[in-house]
C-alpha atoms as one frame of an Amber mdcrd trajectory, in Angstrom:
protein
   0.000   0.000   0.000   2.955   2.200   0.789   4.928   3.935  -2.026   8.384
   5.475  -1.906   8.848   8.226  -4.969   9.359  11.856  -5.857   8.378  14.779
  -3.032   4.477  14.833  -4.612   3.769  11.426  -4.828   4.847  11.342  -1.321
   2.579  14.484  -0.434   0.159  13.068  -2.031   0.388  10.229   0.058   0.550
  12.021   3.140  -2.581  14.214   2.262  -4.383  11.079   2.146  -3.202   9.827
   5.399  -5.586  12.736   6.646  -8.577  10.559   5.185  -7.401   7.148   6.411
  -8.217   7.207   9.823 -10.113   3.958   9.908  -7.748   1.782  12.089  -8.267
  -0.897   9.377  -5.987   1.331   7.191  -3.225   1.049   9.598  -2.110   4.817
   9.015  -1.268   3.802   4.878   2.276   2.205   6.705   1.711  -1.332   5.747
   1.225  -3.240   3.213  -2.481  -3.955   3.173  -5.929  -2.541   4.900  -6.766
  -5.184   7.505 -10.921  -4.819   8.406 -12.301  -6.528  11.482 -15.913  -7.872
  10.786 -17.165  -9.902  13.641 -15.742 -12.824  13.667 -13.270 -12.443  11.046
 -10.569 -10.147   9.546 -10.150  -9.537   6.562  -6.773  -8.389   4.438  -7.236
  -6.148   1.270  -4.781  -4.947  -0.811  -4.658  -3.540  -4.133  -1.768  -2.864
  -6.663  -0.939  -1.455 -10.090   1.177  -2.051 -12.903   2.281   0.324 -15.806
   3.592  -0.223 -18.931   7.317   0.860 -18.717   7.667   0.416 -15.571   6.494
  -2.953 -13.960   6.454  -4.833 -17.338   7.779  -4.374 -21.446   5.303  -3.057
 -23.889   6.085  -6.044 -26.180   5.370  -8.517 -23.365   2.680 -11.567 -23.492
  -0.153 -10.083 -21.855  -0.862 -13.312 -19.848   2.939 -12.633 -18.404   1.325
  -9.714 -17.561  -1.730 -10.705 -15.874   0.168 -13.381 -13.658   2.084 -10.939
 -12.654  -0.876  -8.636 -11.447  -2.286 -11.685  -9.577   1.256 -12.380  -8.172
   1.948  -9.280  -6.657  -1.068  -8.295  -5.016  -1.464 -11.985  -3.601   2.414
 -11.373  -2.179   0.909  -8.428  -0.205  -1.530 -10.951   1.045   1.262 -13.190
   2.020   2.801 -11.297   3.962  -0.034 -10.711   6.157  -0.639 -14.482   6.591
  -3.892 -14.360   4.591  -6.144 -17.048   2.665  -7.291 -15.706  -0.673 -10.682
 -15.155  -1.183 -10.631 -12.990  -4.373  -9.916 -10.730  -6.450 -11.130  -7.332
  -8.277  -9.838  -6.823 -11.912  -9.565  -3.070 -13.425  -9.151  -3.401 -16.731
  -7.856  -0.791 -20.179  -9.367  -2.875 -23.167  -6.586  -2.783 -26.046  -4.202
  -5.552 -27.697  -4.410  -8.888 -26.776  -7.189  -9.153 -24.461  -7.602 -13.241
 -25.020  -4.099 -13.311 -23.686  -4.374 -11.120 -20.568  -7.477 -13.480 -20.253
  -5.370 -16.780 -20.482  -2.824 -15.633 -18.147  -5.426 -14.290 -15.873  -7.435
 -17.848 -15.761  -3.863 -19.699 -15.067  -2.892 -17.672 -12.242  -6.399 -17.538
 -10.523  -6.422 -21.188 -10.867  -3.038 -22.024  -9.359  -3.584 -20.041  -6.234
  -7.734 -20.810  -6.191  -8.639 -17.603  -6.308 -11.792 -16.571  -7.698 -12.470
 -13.883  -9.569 -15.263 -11.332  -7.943 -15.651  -8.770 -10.139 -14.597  -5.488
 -11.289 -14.122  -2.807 -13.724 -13.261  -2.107 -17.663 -12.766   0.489 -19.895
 -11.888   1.421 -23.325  -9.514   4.092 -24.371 -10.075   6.255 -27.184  -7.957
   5.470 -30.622  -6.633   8.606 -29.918  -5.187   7.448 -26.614  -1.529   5.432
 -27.563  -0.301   6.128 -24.402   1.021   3.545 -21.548  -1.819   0.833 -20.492
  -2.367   0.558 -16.571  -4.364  -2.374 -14.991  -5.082  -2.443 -11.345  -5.919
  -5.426  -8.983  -7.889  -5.329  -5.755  -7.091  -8.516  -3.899  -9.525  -9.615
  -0.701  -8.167 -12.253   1.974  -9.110 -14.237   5.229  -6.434 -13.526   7.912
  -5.044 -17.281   9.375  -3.752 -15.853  12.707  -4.035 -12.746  15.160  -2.992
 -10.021  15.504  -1.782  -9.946  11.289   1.499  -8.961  11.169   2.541  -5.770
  10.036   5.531  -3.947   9.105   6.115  -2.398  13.365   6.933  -4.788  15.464
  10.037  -5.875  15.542  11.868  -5.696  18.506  15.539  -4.954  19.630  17.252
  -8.211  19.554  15.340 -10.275  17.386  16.472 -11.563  13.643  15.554 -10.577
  10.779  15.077 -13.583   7.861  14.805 -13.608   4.741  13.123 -17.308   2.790
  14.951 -17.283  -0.539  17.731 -15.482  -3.069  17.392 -11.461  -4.341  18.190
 -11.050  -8.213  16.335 -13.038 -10.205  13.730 -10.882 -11.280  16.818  -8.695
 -12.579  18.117 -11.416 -14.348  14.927 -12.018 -16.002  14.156  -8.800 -17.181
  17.820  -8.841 -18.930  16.785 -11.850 -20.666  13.767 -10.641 -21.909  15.721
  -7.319 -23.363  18.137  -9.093 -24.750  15.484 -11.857 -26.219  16.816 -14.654
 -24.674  14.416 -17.543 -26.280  14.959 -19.797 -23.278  11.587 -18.511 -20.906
  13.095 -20.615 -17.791  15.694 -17.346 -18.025  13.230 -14.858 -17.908  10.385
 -16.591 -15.560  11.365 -15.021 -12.307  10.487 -11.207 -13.842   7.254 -12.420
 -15.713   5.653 -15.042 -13.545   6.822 -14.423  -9.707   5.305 -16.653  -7.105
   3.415 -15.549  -4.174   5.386 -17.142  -0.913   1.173 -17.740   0.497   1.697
 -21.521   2.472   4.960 -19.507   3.831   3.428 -16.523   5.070   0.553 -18.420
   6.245   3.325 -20.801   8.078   5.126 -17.827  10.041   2.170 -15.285  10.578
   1.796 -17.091  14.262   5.784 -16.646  15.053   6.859 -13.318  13.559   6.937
  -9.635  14.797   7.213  -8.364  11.664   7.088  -9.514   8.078   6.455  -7.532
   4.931   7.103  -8.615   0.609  10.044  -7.499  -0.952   9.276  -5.445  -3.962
  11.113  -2.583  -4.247  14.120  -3.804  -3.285  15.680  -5.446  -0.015  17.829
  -2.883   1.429  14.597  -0.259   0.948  11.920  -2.850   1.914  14.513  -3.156
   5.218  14.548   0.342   6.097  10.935   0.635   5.642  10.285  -2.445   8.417
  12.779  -0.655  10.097  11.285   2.636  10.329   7.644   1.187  10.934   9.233
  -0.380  13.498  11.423   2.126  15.126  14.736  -0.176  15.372  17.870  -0.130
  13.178  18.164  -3.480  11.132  22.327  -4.187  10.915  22.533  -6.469   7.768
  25.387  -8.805   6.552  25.651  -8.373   3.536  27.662 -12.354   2.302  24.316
 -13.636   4.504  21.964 -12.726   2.106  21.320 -15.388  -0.892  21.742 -13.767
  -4.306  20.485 -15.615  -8.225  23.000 -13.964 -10.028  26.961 -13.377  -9.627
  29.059 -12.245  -6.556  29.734  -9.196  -8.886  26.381  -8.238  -9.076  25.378
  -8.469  -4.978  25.288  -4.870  -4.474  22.817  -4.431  -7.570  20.910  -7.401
  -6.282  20.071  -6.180  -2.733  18.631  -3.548  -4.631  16.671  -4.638  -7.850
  13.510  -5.814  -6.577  10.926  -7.377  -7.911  11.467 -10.880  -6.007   8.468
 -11.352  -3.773  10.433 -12.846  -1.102   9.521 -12.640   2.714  11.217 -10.354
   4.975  10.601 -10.989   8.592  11.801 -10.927  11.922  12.009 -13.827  15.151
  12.806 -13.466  18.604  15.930 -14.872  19.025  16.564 -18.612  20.035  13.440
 -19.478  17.900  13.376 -21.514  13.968  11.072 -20.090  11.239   8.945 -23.471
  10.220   9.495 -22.364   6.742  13.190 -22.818   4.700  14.445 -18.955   5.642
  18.673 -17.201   5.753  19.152 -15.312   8.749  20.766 -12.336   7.633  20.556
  -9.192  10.268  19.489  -8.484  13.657  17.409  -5.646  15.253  19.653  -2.753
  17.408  18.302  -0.114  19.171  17.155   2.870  16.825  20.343   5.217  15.062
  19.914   7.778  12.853  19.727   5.609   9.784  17.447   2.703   9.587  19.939
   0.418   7.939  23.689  -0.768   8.706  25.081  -2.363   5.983  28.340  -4.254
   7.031  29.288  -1.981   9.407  28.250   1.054   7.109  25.254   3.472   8.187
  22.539   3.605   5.114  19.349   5.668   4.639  16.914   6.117   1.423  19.031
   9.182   0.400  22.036   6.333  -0.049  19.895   4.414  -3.214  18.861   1.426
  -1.227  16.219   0.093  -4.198  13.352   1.301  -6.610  11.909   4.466  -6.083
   8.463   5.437  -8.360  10.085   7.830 -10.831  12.042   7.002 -14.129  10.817
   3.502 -15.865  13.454   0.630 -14.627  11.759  -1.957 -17.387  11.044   0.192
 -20.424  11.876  -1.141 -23.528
């Protein structure tokens, strides 16, 4: 729900903090809206994708639709949630039977129905970038849902599997690499939900990674009010040793970030790789080495990182 970007998009964001005082919006610092109704909670999320920026123009659509299923079931994950369904918005344009295809093999592999929503069609006059939007609606499996705050001074932070690939893939998909195994992580990423589901009783904070896990880091960090120090050799990387810096960084991997008191296992396959300290000025120590958002710690909104 959160989004890191230029000074308006970030007053923008803070003006509408001043509307979301429901306490199921949880002050727009978390990844999802989580709305108590009787008996049950409920986790909704929605995300968008752009053309340019969170996928190529030349694409298959159905790439494309996964990957708006994917993400927005990620932000579920990371709350611990069940799926329940989903709300499609929609530009009409191109290959529609192929947004449709990819669309029916995602919902199906993570048995999620589709609900409902909206479509429109743009003018002929209107060749600029398409934008589809997902509204995703799940059960929460344990309380209280986890958020972003909560860590605590001296617990671990973990991390389930390897940073990179999604950069990889989009470099194989520039380049036209004809193997798709190469380019799979960047088009068709894989919501961690049996994972999230498996830690949301054990962890005191857990968010996706998206953006980027040095920036997704400080942002736990700062919702929590801690400093995360990080080794950097801990963390498992998909590409070359050369490339680690640019890897902590990318994004795009939809891997869990969360953090344990100490002396306790995650149930799920997870690299410890940092521990919470008391809060310092910047919400990040890389190897020994203070880092903040100013330093370039992963994708910000602004300039296209996948045009092509």
């Amino acid at each position: 729900m959160v989004a890191s970007g230029s000074g308006g998009e970030l007053a923008f964001i803070q003006n509408l903090r001043a509307l979301a005082t429901h306490p199921a919006a949880r002050g727009l610092n978390d990844d999802c809206a989580v709305l108590e109704l009787g008996a049950e909670t409920l986790i909704l999320t929605h995300d968008m994708m752009a053309e340019g920026v969170h996928f190529l123009a030349r694409q298959d659509p159905a790439d494309v639709a996964w990957k708006l299923v994917a993400t927005n079931l990620s932000d579920l994950a990371s709350k611990g949630a069940q799926p329940l369904g989903v709300l499609l918005g929609y530009s009409l344009g191109g290959d529609d039977a192929r947004f449709v295809a990819g669309l029916v093999a995602a919902l199906a592999a993570y048995d999620t129905p589709l609900l409902g929503g909206d479509t429109i069609a743009l003018s002929d006059a209107d060749t600029g970038p398409r934008t589809f939007g997902l509204t995703a609606i799940g059960r929460a499996t344990h309380l209280p849902v986890p958020s972003r705050a909560g860590a605590r001074v001296g617990d671990l932070l973990w991390l389930t599997g390897a940073v990179g690939g999604a950069m990889l893939g989009l470099e194989a998909l520039l380049a036209e690499d004809p193997d798709p195994e190469h380019s799979r992580a960047y088009r068709r990423p894989i919501p961690l939900l049996a994972q999230g589901q498996a830690l949301a009783p054990s962890v005191t904070a857990m968010m996706d990674v998206s953006d980027g896990l040095l920036l997704d880091a400080a942002r736990l960090a700062r919702a929590s009010g801690i400093t995360l120090t990080i080794a950097k050799s801990a963390i498992p990387i998909a590409t070359s040793e050369a490339r680690r810096d640019e890897a902590l960084r990318w994004g795009d991997d939809y891997q869990l970030l969360f953090t344990q008191p100490p002396g306790t296992e995650p149930p799920v396959l997870a690299h410890c790789i940092g521990e919470a300290l008391v809060a310092g000025d910047d919400p990040i120590v890389l190897d020994g080495v203070p880092l903040n958002e100013a330093s370039g710690l992963g994708y910000q909104h602004g300039p296209a990182r996948s045009a092509g």
